[in-house]
N, CA and C of each residue as an Amber inpcrd file, in Angstrom:
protein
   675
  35.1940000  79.8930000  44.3040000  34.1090000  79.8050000  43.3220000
  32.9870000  80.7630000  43.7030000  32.5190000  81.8170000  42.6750000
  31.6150000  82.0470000  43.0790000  30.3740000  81.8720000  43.3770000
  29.4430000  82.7120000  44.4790000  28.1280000  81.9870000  45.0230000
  27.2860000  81.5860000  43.4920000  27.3530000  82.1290000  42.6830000
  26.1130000  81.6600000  41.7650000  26.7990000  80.6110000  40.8430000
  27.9650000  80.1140000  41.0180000  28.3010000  78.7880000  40.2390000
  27.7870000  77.6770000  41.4360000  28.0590000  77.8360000  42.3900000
  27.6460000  76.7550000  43.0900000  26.0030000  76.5640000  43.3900000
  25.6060000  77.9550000  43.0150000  23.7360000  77.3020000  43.0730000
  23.6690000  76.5540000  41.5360000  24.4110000  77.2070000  41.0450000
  24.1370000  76.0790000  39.3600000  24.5330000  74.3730000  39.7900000
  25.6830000  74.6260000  40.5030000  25.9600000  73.1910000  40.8900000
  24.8080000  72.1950000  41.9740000  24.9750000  73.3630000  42.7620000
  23.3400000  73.0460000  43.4610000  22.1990000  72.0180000  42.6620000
  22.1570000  72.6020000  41.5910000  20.7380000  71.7090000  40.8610000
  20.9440000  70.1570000  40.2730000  22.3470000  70.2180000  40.1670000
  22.9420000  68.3520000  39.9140000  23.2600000  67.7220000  40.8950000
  23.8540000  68.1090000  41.5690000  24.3650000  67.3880000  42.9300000
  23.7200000  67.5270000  44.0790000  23.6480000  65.9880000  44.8640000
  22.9970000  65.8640000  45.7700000  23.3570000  66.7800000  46.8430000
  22.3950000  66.6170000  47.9630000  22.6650000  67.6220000  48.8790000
  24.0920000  67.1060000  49.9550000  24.7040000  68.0460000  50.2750000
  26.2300000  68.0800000  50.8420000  27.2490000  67.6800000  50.3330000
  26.8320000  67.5350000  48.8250000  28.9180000  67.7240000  48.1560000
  28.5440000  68.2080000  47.0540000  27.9750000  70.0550000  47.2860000
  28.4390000  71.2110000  46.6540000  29.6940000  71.4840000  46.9970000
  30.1500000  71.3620000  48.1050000  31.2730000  72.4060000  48.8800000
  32.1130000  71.8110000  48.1590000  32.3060000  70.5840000  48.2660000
  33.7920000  69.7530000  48.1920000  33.7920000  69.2890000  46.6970000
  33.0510000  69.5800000  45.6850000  33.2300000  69.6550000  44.7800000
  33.1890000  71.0320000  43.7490000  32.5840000  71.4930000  44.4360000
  33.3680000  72.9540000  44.0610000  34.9630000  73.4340000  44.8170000
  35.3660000  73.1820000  45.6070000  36.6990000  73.3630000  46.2990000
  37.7420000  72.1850000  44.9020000  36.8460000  71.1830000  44.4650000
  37.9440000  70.6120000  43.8460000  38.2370000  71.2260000  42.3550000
  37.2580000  71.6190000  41.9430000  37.3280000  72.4530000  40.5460000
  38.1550000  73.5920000  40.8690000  38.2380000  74.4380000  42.0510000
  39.2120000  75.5760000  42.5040000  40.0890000  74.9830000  42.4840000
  40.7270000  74.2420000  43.3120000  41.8040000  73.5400000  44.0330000
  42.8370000  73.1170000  42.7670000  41.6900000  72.4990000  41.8390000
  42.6630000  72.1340000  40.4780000  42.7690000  72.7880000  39.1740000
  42.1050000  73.9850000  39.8310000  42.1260000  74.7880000  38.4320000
  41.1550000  74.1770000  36.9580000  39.9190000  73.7870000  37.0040000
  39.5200000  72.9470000  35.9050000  38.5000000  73.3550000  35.5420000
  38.5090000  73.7680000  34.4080000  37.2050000  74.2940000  33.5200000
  36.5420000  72.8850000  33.3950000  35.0500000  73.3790000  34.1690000
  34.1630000  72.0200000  34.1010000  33.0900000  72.2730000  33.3830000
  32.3710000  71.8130000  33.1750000  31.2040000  72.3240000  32.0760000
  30.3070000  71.0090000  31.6800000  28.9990000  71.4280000  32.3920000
  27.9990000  70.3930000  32.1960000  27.4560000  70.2910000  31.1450000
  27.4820000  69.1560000  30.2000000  27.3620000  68.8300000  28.7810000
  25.7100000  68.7670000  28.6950000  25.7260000  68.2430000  27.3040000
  24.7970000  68.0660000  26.5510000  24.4750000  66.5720000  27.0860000
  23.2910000  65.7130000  26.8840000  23.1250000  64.6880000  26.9560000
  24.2420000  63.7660000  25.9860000  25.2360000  62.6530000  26.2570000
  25.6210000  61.6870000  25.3560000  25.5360000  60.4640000  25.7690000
  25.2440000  59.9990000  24.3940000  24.3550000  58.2000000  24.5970000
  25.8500000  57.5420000  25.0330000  26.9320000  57.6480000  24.7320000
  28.0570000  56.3700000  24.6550000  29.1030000  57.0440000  26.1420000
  28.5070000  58.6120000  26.6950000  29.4760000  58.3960000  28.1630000
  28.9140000  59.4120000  28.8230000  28.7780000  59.4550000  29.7800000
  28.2670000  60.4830000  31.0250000  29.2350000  61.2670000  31.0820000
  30.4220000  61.2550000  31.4460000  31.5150000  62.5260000  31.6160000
  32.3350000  61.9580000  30.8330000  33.5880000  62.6620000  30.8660000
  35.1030000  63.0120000  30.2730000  36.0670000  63.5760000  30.8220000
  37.1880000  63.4510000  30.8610000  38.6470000  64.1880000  31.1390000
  39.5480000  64.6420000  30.2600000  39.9580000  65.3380000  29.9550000
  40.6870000  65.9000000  28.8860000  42.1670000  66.6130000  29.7900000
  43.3850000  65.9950000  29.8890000  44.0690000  66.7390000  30.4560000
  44.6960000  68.0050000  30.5370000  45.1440000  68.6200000  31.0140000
  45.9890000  70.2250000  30.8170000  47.2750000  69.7520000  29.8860000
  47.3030000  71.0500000  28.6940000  47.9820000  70.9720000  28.2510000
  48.2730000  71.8580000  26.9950000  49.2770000  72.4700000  26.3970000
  49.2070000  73.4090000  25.6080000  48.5070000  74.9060000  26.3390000
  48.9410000  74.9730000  27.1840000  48.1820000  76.2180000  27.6640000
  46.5790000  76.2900000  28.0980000  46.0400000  75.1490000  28.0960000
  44.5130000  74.9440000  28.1960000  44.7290000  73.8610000  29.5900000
  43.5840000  74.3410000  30.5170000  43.6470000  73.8450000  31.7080000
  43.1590000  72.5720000  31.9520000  43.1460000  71.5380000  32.8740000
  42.1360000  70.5980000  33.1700000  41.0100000  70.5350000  32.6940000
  40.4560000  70.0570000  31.9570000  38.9470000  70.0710000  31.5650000
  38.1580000  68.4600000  32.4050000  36.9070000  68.3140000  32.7760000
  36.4370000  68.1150000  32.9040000  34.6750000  68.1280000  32.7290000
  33.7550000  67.1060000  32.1530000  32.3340000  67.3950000  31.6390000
  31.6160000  66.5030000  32.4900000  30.5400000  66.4530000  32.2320000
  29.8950000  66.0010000  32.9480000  28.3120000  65.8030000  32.2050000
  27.4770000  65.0810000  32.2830000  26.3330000  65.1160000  31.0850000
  24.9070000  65.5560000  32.0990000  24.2350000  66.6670000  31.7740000
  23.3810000  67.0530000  32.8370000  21.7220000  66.3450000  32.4860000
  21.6300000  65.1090000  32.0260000  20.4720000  64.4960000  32.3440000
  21.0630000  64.0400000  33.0110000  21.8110000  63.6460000  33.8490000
  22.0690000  62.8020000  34.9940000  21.4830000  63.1820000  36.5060000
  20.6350000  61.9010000  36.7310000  20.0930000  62.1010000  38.7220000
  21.6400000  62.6010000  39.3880000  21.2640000  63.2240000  40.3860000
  22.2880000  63.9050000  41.4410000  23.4100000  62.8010000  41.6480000
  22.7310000  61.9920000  41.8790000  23.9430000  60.6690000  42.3960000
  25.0540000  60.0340000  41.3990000  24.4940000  60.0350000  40.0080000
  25.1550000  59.5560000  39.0190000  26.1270000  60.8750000  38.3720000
  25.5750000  62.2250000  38.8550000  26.3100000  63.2150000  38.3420000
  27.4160000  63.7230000  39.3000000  27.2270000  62.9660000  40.5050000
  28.2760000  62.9270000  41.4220000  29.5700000  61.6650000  41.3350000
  28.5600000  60.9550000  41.1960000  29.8700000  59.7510000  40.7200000
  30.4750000  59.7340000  40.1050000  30.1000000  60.3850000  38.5490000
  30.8360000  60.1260000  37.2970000  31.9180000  61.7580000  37.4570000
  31.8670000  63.0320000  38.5740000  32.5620000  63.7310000  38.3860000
  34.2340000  63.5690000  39.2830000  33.4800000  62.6320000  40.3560000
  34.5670000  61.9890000  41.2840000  35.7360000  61.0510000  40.4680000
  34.9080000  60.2150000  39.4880000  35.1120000  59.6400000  38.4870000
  36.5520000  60.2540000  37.1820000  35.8690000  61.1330000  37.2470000
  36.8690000  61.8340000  35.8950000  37.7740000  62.8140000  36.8700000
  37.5990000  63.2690000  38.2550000  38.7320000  64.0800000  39.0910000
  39.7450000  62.7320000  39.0900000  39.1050000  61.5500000  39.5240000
  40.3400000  60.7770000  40.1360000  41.5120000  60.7720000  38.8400000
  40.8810000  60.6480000  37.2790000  41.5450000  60.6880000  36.4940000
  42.6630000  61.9980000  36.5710000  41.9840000  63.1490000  36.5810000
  42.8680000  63.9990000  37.1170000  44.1410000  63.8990000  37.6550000
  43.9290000  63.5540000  39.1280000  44.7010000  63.9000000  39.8780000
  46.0410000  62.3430000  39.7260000  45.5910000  61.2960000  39.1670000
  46.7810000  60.2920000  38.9070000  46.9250000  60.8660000  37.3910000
  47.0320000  61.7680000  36.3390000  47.7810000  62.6080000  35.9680000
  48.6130000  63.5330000  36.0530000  48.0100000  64.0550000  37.3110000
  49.1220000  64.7750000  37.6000000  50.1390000  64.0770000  38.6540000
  50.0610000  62.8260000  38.7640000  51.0160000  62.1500000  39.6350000
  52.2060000  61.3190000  38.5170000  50.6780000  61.0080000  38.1480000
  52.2380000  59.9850000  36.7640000  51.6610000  60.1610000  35.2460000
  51.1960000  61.3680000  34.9230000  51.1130000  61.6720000  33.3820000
  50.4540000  60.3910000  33.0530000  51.4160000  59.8890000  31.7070000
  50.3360000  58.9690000  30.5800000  50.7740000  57.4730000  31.4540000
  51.6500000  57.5070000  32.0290000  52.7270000  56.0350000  32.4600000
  51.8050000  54.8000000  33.0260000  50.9360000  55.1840000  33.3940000
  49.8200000  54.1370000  33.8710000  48.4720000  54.0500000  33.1960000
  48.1560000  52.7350000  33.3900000  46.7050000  52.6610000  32.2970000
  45.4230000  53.3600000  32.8610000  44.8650000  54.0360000  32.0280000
  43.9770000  54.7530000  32.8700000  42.7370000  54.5320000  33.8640000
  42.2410000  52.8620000  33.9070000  41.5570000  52.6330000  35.3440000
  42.5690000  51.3020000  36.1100000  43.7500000  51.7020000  36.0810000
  45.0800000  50.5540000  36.8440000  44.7420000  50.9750000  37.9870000
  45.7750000  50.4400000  38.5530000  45.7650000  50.1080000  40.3890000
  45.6260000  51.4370000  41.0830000  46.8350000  52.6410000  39.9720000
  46.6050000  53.7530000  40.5480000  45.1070000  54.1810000  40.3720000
  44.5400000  54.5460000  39.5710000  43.5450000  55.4860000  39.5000000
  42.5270000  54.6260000  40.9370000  42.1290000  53.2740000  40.7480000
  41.6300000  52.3310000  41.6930000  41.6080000  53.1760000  42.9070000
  42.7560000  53.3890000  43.4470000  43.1330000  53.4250000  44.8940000
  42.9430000  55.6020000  45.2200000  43.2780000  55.5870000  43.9820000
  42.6600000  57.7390000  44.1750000  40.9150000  57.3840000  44.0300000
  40.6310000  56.8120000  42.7230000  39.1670000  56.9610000  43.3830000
  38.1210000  56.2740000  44.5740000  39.1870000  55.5170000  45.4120000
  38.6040000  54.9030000  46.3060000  38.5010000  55.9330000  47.3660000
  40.0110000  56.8110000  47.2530000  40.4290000  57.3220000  48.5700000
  39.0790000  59.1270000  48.3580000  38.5020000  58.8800000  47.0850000
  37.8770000  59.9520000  46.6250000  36.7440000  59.9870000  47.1440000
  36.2660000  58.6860000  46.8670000  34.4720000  58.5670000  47.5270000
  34.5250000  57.9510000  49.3510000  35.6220000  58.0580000  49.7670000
  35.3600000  57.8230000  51.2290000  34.5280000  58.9660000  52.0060000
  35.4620000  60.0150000  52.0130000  34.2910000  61.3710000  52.4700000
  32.7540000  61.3070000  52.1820000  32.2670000  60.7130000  51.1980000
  31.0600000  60.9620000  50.5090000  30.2910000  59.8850000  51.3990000
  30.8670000  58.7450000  51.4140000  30.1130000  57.8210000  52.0750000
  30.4100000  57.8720000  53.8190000  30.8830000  58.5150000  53.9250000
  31.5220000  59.0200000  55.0850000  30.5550000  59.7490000  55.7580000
  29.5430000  61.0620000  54.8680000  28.7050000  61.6950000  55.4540000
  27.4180000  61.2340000  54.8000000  27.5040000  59.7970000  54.6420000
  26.2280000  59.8400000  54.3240000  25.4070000  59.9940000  53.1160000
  26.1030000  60.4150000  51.8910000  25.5270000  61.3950000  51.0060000
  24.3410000  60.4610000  50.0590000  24.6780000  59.0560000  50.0710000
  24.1590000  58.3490000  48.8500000  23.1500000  57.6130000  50.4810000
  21.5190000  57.5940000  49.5940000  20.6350000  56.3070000  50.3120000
  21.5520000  55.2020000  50.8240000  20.9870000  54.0000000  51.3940000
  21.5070000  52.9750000  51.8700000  21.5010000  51.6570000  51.0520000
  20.7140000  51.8910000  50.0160000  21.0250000  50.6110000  49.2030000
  21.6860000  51.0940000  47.8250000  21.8490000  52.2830000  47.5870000
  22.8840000  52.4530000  46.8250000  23.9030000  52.9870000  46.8870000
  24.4860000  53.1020000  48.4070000  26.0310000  53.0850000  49.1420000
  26.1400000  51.5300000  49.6090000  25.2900000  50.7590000  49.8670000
  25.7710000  49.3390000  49.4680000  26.7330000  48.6790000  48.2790000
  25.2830000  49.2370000  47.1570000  26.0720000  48.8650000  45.5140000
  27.1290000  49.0700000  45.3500000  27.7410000  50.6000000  45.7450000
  28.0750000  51.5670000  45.5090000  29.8190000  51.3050000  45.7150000
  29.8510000  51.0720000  47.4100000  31.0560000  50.4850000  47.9010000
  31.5030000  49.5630000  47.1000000  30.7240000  48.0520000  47.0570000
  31.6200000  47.0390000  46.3510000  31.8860000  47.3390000  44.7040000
  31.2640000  48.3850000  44.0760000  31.7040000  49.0050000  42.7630000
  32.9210000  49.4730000  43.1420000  33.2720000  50.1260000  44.1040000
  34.3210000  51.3390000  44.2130000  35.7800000  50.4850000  44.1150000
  35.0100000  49.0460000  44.7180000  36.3700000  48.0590000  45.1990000
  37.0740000  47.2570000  43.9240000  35.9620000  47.6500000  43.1100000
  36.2080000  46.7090000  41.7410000  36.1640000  47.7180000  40.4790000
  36.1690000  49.0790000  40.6750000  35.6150000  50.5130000  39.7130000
  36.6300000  50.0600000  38.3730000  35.6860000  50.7240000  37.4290000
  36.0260000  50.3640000  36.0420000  35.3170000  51.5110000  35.4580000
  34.9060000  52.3010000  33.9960000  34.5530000  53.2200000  33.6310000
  33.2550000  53.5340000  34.2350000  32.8620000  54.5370000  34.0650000
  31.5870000  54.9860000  34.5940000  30.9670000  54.9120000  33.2330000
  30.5600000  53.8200000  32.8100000  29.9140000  53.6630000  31.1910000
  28.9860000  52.9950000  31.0740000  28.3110000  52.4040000  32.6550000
  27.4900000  51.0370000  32.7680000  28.0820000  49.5700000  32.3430000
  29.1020000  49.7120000  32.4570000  30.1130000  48.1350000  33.0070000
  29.4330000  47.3510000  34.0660000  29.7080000  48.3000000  35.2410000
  28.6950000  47.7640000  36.2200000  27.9640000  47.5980000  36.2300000
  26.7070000  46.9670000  35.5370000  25.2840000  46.6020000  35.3100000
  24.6720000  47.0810000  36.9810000  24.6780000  46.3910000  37.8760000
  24.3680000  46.4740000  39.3210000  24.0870000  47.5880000  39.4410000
  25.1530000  48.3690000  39.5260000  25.2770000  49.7660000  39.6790000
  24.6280000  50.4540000  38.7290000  24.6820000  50.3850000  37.6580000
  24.0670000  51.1560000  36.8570000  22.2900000  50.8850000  36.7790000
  21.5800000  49.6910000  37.0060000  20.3270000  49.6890000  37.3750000
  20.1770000  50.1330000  38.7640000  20.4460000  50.5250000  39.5490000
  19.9980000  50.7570000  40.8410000  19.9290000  52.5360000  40.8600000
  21.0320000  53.2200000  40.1530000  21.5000000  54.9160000  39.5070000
  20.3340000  55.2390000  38.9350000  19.5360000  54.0700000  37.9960000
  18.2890000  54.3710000  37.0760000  17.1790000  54.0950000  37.9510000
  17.2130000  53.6890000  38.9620000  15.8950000  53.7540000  39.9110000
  16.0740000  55.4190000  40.0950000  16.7070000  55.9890000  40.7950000
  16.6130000  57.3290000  41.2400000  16.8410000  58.8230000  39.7500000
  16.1720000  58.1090000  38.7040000  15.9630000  58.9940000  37.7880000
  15.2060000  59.6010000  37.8930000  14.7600000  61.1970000  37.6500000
  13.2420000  61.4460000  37.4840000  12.5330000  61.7470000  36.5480000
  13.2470000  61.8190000  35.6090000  12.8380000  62.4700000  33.9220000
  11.9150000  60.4790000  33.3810000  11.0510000  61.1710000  33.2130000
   9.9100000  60.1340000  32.5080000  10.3720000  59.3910000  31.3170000
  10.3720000  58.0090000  31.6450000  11.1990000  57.0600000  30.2040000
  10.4160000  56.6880000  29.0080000  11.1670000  56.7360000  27.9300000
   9.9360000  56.4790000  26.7790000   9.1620000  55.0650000  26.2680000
   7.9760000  55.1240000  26.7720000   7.4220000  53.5970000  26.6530000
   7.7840000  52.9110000  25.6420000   8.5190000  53.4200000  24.2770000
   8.8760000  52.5440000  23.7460000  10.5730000  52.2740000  23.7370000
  11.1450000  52.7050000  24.7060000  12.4050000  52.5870000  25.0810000
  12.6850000  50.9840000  25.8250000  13.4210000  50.4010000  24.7750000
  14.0720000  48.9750000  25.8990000  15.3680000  49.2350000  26.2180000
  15.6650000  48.2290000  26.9280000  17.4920000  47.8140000  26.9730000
  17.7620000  47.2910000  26.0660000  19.1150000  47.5630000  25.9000000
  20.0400000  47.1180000  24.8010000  19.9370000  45.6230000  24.5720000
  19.9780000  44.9220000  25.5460000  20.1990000  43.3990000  25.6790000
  18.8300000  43.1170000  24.9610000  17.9930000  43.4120000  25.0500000
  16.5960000  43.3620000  24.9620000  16.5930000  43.1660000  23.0530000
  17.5840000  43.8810000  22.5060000  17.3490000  43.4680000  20.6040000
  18.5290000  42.4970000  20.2860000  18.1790000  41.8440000  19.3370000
  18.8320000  41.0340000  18.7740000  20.2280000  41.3020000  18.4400000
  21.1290000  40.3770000  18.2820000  22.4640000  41.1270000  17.4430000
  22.0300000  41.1500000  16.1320000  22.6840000  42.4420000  15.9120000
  22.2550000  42.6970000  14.2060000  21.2550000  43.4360000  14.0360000
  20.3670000  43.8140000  15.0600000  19.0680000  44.5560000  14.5620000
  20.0540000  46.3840000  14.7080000  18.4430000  47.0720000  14.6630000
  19.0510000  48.2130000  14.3890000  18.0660000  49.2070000  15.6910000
  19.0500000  50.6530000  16.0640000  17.8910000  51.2520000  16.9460000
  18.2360000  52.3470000  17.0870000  17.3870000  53.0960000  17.7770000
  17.6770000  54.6240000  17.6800000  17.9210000  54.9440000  18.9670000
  19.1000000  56.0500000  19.4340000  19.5470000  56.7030000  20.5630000
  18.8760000  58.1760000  20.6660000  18.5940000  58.7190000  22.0520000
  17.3790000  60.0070000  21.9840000  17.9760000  60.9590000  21.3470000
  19.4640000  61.1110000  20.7540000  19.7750000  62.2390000  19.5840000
  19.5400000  62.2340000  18.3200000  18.5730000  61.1250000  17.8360000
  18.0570000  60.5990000  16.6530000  18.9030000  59.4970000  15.7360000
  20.3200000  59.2850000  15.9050000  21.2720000  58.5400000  15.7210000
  20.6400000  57.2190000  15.4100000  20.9010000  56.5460000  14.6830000
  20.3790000  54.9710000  14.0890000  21.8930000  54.4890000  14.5660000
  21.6960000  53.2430000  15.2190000  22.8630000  52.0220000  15.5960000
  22.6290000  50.9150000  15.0500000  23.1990000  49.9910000  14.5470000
  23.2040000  48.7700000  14.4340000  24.2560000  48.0900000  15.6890000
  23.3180000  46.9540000  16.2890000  24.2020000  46.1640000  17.1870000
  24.8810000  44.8470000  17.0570000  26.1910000  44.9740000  16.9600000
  27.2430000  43.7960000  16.8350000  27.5320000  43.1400000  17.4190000
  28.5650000  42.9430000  18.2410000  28.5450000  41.7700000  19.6840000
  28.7530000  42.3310000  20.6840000  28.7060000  41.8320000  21.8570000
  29.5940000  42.1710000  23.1310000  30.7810000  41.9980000  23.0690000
  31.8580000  43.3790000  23.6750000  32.9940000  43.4780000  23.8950000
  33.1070000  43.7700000  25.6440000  34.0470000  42.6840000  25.8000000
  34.0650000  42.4730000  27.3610000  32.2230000  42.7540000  28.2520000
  31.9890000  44.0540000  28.7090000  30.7860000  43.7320000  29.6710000
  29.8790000  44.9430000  28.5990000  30.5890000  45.4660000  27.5260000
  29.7000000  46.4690000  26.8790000  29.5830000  45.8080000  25.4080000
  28.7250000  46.6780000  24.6950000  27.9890000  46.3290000  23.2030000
  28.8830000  47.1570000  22.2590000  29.5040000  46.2460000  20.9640000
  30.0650000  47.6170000  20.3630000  29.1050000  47.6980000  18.8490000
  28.8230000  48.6320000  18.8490000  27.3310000  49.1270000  17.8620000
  28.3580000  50.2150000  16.8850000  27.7630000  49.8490000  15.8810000
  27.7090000  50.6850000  14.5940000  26.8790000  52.2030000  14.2110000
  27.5050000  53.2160000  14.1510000  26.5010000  53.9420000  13.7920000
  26.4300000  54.5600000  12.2780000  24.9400000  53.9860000  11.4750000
  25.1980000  54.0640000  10.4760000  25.2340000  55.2800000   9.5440000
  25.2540000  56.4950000  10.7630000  25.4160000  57.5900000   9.3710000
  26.8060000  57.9660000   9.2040000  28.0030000  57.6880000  10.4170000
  29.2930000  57.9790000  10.4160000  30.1640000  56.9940000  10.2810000
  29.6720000  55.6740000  10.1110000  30.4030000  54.3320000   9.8940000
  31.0030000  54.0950000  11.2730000  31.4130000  55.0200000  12.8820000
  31.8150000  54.8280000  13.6020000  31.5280000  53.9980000  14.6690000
  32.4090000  53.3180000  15.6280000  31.8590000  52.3330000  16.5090000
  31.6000000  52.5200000  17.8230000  30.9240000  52.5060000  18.8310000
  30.4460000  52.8160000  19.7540000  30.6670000  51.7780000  20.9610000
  30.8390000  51.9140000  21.9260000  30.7760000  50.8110000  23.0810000
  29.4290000  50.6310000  23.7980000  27.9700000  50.4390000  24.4050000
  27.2860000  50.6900000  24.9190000  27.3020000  49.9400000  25.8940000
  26.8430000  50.4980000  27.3920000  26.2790000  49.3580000  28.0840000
  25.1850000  48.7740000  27.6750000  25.1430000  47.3390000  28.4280000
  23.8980000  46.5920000  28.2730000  22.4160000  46.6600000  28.4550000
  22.2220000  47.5800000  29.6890000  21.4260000  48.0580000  29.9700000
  20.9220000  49.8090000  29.4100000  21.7320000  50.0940000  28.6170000
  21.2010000  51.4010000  27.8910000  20.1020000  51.2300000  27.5470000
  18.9250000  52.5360000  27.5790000  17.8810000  52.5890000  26.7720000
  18.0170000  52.9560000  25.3310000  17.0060000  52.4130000  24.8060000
  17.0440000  52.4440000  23.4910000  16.2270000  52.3470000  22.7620000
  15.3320000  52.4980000  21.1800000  14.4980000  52.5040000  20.9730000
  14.2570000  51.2520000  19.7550000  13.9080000  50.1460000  19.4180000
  13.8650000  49.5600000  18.5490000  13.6280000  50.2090000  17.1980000
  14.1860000  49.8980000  15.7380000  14.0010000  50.6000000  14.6980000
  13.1230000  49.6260000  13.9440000  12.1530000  49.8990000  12.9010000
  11.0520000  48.8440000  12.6600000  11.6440000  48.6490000  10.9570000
  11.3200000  47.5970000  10.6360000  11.9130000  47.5640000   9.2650000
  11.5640000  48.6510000   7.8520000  10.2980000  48.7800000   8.6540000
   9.7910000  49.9240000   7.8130000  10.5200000  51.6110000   7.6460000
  10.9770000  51.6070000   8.8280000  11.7420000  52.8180000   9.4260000
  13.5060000  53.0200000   8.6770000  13.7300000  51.6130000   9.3910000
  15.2170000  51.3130000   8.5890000  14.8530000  51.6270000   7.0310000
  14.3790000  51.1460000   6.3470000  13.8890000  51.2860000   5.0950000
  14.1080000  52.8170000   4.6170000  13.3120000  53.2710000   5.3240000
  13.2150000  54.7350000   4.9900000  14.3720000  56.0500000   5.0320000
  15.0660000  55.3190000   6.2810000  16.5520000  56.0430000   6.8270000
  17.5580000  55.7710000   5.9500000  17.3630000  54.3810000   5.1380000
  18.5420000  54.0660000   4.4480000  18.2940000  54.4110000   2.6810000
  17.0770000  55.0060000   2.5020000  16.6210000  55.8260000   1.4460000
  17.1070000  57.3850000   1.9920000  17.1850000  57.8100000   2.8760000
  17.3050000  58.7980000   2.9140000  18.7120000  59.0220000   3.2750000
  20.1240000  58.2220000   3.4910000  21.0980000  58.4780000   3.4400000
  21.6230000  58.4340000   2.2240000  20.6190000  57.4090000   1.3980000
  21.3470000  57.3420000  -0.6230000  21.1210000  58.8240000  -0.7310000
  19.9030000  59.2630000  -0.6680000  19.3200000  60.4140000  -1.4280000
  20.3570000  61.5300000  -0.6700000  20.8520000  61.7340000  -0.0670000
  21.6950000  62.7350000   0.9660000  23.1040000  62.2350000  -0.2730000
  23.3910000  61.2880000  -0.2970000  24.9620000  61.3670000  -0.9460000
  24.7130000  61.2580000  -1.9750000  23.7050000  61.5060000  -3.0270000
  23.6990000  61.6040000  -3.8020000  23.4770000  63.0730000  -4.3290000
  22.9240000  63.7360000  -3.4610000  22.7700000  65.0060000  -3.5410000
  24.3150000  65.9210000  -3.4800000  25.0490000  65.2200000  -3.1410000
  26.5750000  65.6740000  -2.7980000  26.9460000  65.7710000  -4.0850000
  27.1010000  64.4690000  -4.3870000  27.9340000  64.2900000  -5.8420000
  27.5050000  65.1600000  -6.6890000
């Protein structure tokens, strides 16, 4: 890899796993590419195929630590693809035991503070998406944020079922129930459904607001016709 991809990498990742995560993007051949902010997942895996290589993303509002986890995260997916293709479910016993054997080095030298290589471990023992499943884990990732939160930003848990709210890409949700440890929300300009964690920020929508958004999606399809 060359020196000026890894000072780019430099600016997400904590200090001492540039090397070994740049050696793994070589090693596996994988066009990685630090995304745009997205409300419903921090990274992605996309496997090789059709002539197009490993892909891997990664979402660059993320603190160093969370942009390290979630890339360890989507390698482990990787590499139990290339062991057993589609044949296993994608966070089963295998992936479990590659991304365990993934973050040993890391905690090995140290890389994460001490109370969130605490969290951190008994997540690894029980790992499930990097989507804020783990509540634990995922409030302790949001202590070491540094980008300034918006005072009128709550948690998800925090609105009613059924109310409505806005995500920082301007997106309006309506929230439905809990599915297993996440929220599955509506979004009402694409009819599509969303998973959220519980603890996502979010912005309450005021009735006055809804009002206005849902005047302005008539007036949009009506302008079609």
């Amino acid at each position: 890899m060359k020196q000026s991809d890894k000072d780019i990498l430099r600016k997400y990742l904590p200090d001492g796993a540039v090397d070994s995560v740049s050696a793994a993007i070589v090693d596996h051949k994988i066009a990685f590419r630090i995304s745009r902010p997205r409300a419903t997942k921090l990274g992605d895996y996309r496997a090789a195929m059709n002539g197009f290589p490993h892909r891997i993303s990664v979402n660059q509002n993320l603190n160093p630590y969370s942009f390290l986890i979630t890339f360890v995260h989507e390698l482990a997916h990787l590499i139990v693809f290339e062991r057993y293709g589609r044949k296993v479910m994608p966070h089963g016993l295998e992936w479990k035991q590659v991304y365990h054997s993934l973050m040993q080095p890391y905690f090995e030298k140290e890389i994460f503070p001490d109370d969130l290589k605490m969290v951190l471990s008994r997540s690894v023992q029980h790992a499930k998406a990097t989507d804020g499943s783990d509540v634990e884990l995922t409030r302790i990732l949001k202590s070491y944020n540094t980008r300034q939160t918006d005072p009128n930003e709550v948690e998800l848990t925090q609105i009613a079922d059924g109310s409505y709210f806005r995500i920082a890409d301007g997106r309006v949700f309506q929230k439905l129930h809990v599915q297993r440890k996440r929220y599955k929300c509506a979004c009402l300009a694409s009819k599509r459904l969303y998973l959220f964690s519980p603890i996502a920020g979010v912005k309450p929508v005021t009735d006055e607001e809804m009002k206005n958004f849902l005047n302005f999606i008539i007036l949009n399809k009506t302008r079609r016709r």
